[in-house]
N, C-alpha and C positions, 0 to 999 in steps of 0.2 A: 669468874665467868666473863668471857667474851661476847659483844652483843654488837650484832652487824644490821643496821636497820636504816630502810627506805626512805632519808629525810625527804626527800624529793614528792613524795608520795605522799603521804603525810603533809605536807605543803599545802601541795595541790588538793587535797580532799578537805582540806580545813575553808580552801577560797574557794569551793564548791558551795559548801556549807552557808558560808558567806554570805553568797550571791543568790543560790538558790532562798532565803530565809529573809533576804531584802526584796528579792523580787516578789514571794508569794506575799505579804505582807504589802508588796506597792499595787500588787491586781487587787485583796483583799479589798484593800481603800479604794480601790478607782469601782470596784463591782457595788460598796456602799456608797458611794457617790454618786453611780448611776443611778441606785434605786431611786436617792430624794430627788437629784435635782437633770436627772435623763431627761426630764420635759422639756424645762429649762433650755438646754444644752440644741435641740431642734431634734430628738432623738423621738423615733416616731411612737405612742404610748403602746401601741403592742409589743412592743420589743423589747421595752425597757426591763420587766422582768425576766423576760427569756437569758438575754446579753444577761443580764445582774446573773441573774444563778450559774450561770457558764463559769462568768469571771469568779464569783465566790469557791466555784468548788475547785476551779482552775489554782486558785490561791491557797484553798485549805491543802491541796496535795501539794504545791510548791512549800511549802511552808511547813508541811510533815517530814519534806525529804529533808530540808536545810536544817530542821531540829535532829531528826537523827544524823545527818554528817556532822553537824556541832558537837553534838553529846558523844559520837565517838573518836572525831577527829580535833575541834577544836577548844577543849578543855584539860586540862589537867587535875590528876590524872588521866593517862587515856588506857587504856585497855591494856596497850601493848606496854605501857611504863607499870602496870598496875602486877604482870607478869615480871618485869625485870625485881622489882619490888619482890616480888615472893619467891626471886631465884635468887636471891644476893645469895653472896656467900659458900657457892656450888666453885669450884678449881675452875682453873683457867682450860682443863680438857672438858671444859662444858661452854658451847658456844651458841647462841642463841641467833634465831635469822627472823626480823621482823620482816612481811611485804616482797622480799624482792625472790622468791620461790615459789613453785604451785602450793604448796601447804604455808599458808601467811605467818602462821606464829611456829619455825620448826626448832627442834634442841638438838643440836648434835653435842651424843652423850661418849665416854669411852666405850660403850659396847654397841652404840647406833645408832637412830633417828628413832624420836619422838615427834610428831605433830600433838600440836595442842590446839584441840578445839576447845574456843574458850566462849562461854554467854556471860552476857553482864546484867540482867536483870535480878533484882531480889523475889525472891518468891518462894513458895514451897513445890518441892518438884517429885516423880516418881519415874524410876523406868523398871519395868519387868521385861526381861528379854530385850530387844530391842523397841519396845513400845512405852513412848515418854507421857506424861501428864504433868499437868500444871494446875495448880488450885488455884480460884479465882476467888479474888479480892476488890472491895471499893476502892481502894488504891491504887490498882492494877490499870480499874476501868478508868478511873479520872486520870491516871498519866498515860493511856495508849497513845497521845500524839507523837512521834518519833522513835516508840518503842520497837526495842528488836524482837519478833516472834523468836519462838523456841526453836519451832524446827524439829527437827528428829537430828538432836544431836552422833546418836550410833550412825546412820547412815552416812553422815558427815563425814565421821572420823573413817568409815571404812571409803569412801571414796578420797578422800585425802593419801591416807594410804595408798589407794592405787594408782594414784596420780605419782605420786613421788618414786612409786618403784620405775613406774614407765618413765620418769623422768631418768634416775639414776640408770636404767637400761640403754640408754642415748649418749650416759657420759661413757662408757665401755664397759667390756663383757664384766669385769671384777668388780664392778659396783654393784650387780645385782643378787649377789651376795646378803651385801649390806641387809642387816636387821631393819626394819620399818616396821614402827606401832606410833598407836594413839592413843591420848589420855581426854575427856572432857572436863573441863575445868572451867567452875563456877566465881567468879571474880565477884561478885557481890557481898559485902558483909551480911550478916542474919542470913545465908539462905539453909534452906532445911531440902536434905534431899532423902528418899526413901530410895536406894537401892537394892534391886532383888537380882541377881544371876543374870547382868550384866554382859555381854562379850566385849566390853573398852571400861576401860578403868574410870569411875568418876569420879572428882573428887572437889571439896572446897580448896582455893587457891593457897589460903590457909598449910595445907596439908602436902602439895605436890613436891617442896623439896624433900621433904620427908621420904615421901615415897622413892622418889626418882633416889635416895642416897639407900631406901633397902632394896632396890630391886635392880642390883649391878650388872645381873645377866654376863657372858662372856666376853669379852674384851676383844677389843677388832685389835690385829696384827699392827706395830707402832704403826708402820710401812701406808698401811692402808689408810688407817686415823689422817695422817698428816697429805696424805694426798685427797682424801673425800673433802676435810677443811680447805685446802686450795683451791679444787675444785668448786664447791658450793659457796666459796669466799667470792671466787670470780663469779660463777651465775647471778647471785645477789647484788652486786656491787656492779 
């Protein structure tokens, strides 16, 4: 497998992370230092709690976004390694596009495009139809600070989809041919998912090469393969 991904992007979202998570943490301290010593300072005594709770809450959201850009950007593992991780081993007519496309994590397979809508929290999950649930846990609640909501993964995947078709429409008329689906895909270890009549495939990350090797569907023409990889090599890149 081939894997074309956005260092540049990844870069830059880690020194976001960075900076947003130094600065919410330098209001946090300056909004607890108003509180004791705002008098002090010639800061007028009405004001001093007002300004304080500004800067505090000013800080706790700077300081939620920079934990979650951290947790997804700048750790290892990250998400998008955590996928190449569970594609090893797939042929080289399997090429993988991290960031640099409208659908972020996409696979071009021998017979088309896969986006992969992926979540990284552990938890137990449910969807009937397109209607997802999540079971709540003390766990859950004591780590919300940086945590990714769930979202309505189906609607994801179906907007993903129609994003890449209108995108493939703009490369020429014979791209829009090309097959486009979507798989959700849970990257967490322990998750528990209850699926019921589904319209997008879910699956534990665990399981996606698996799948992706029994369900080969028709083979796109050599001719077309080798120019849709040209094509979406240059868009990416």
């Amino acid at each position: 497998m081939q894997i074309i991904r956005d260092e540049r992007l990844v870069e830059r979202r880690k020194k976001i992370g960075q900076i947003t998570s130094l600065l919410g943490m330098g209001v946090l301290m300056g909004g607890m230092a108003l509180t004791w010593f705002g008098s002090r300072w010639g800061v007028p005594i009405q004001w001093v709690l007002p300004i304080s709770l500004v800067a505090l809450a000013a800080g706790f959201i700077l300081s939620s976004i920079g934990i979650y850009f951290l947790n997804r950007w700048g750790r290892s593992p990250r998400p998008d390694e955590l996928i190449d991780q569970g594609l090893k081993g797939l042929g080289r007519e399997y090429r993988l596009y991290h960031f640099g496309l409208p659908a972020p994590h996409l696979l071009l397979t021998p017979s088309g495009l896969v986006a992969l809508i992926i979540r990284t929290e552990p938890g137990e999950y449910g969807v009937q139809g397109d209607r997802w649930r999540r079971r709540f846990s003390v766990g859950r609640a004591l780590r919300f600070m940086g945590q990714e909501g769930l979202g309505n993964p189906t609607k994801d995947a179906h907007y993903q989809v129609e994003r890449m078709r209108r995108f493939l429409s703009k490369l020429g008329p014979e791209m829009e041919e090309i097959p486009v689906s979507a798989i959700v895909v849970f990257l967490a270890q322990g998750v528990s998912l209850d699926v019921a009549e589904s319209s997008v495939p879910v699956l534990r990350a665990a399981k996606l090469k698996g799948f992706l090797r029994s369900e080969p569907g028709r083979r796109l023409p050599a001719s077309t393969y080798r120019e849709l990889a040209e094509l979406l090599d240059g868009e990416a890149r």
